[in-house]
SEZAKOL-282926 format. One record per residue (C-alpha): residue number from 1; x, y, z. Coordinates in pm, 1 decimal, decimal comma, m for minus. Layout:
BEGIN
node num: NUM&px: X&py: Y&pz: Z
...
***
This chain:
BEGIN
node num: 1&px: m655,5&py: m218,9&pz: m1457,2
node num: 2&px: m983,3&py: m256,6&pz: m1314,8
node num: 3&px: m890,9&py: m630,4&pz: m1083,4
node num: 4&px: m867,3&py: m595,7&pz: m787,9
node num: 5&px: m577,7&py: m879,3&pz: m703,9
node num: 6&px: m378,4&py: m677,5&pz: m1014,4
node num: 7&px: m411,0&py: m375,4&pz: m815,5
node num: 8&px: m360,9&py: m491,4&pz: m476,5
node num: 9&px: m19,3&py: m643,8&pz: m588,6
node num: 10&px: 95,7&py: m334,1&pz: m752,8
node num: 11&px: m7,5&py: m121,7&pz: m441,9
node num: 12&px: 227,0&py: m380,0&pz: m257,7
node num: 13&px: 491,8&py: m363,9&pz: m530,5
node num: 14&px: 458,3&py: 19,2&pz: m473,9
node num: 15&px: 538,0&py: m7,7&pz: m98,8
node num: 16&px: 823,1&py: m242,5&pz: m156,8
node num: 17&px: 982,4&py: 22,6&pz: m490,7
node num: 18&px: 1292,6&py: 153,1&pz: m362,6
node num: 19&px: 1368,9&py: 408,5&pz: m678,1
node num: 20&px: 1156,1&py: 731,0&pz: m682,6
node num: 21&px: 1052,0&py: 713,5&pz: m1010,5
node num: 22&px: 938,0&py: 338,7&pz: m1055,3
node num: 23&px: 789,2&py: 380,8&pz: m735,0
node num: 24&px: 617,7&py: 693,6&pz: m832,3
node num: 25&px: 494,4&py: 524,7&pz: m1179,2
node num: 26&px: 362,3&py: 230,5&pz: m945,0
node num: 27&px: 154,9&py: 495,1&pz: m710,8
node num: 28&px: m6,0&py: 608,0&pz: m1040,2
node num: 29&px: m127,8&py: 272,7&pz: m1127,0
node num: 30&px: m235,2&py: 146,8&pz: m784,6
node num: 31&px: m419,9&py: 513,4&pz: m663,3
node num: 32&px: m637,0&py: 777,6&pz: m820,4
node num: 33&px: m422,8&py: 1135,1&pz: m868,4
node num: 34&px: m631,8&py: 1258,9&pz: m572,4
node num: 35&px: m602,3&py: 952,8&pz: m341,2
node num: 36&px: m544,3&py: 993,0&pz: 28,3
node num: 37&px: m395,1&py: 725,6&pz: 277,2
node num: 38&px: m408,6&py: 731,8&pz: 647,4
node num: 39&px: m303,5&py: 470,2&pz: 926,8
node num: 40&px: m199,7&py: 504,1&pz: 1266,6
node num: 41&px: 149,7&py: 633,4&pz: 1188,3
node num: 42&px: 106,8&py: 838,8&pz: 880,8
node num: 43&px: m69,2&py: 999,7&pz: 606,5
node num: 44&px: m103,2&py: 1135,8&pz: 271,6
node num: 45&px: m324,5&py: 1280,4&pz: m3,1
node num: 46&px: m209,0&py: 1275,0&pz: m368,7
node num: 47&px: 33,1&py: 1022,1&pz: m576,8
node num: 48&px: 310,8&py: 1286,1&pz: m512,3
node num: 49&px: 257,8&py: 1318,8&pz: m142,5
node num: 50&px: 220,0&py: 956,9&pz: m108,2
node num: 51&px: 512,4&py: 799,6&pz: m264,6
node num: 52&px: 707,5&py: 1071,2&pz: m103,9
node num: 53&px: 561,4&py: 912,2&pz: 224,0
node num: 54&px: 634,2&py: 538,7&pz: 135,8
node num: 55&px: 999,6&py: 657,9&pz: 51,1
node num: 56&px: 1044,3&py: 824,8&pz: 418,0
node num: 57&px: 894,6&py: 507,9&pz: 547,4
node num: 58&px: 1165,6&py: 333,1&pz: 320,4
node num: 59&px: 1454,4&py: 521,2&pz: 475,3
node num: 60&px: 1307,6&py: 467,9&pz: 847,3
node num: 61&px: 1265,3&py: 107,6&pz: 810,1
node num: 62&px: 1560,7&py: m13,3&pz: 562,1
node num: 63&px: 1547,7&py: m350,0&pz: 390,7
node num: 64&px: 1192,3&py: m447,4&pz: 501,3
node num: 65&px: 955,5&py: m529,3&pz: 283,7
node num: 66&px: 578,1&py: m601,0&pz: 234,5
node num: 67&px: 417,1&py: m919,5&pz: 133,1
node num: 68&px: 18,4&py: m997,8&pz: 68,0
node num: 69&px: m112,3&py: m1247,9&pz: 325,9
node num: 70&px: m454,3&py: m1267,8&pz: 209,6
node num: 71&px: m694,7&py: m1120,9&pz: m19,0
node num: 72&px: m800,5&py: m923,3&pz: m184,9
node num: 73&px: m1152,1&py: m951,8&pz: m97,6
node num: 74&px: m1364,2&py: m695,6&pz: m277,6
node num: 75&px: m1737,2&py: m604,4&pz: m370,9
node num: 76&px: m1908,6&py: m286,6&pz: m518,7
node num: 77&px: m1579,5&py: m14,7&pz: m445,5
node num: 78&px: m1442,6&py: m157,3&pz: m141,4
node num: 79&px: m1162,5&py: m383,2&pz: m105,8
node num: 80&px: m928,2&py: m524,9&pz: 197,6
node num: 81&px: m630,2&py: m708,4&pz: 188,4
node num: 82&px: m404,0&py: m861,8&pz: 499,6
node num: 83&px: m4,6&py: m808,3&pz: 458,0
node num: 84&px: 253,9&py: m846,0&pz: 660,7
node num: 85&px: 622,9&py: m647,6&pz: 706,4
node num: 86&px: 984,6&py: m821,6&pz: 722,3
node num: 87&px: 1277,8&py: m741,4&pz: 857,2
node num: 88&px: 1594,2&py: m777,8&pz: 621,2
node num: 89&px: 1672,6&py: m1072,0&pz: 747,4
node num: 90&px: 1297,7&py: m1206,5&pz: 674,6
node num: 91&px: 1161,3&py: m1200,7&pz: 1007,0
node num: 92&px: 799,6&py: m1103,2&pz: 1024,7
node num: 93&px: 791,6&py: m725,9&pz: 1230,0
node num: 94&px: 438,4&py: m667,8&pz: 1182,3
node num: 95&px: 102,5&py: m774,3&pz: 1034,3
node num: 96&px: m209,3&py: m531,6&pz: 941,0
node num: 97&px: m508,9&py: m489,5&pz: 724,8
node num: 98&px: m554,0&py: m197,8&pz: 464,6
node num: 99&px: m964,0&py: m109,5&pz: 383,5
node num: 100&px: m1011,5&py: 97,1&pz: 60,8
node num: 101&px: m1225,3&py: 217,9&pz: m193,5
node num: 102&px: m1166,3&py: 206,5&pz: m542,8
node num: 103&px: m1296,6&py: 435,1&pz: m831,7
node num: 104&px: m1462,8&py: 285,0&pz: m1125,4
node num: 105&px: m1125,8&py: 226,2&pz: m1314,9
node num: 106&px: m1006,9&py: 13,8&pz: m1023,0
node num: 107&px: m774,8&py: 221,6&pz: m883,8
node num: 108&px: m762,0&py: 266,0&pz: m522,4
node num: 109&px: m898,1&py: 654,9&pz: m431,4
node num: 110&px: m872,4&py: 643,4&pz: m59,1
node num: 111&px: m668,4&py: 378,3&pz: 168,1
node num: 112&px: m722,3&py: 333,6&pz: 541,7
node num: 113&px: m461,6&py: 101,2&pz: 688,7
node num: 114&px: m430,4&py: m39,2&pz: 1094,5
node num: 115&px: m168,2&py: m218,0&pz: 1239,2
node num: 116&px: m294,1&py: m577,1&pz: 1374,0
node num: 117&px: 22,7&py: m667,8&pz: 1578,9
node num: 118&px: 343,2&py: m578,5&pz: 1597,4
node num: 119&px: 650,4&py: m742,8&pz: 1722,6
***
């Protein structure tokens, strides 16, 4: 799975996974076992540690969901992608950009993400 708009979509599928084990499964295919995320809020190392993250994020912020705004744009092992995060009720809450670097398979191995507004 070495594209990088296959990946990207799956790493926002993985965000959006409400059930531990798809979600866990999706982790696997988006991030390298020994991937680490970081971004203003939170952080993680490790498919374990990070799903576990996105599911605390999940209970803190129920209903909302991510969607890809634009990208990816990618060359050599770096990638970045624009999304955006909605309420329930659709209503756009906040907007950011994730920078990563991927391993030769593709996957994602470490994720840096910053908030670009917030409503």
């Amino acid at each position: 799975m070495s594209d990088p708009t296959t990946i990207v979509r799956t790493y926002i599928d993985m965000w959006n996974e409400t059930d531990p084990e798809r979600r866990r499964k999706l982790v696997a295919q988006a991030l390298t076992d020994d991937a680490s995320y970081l971004d203003p809020i939170m952080a993680g190392s490790g498919t374990d540690e990070i799903s576990a993250m996105i599911g605390a994020a999940q209970e803190q912020f129920p209903g909302h969901r991510f969607e890809l705004v634009d990208g990816p744009d990618a060359h050599h092992d770096r990638v970045r992608f624009t999304w955006s995060l909605g309420s329930p009720a659709g209503e756009p809450i906040a907007t950011g950009i994730d920078f990563a670097t991927t391993a030769e398979d593709g996957r994602m191995c470490d994720v840096t993400g910053f908030v670009e507004s917030a409503a």
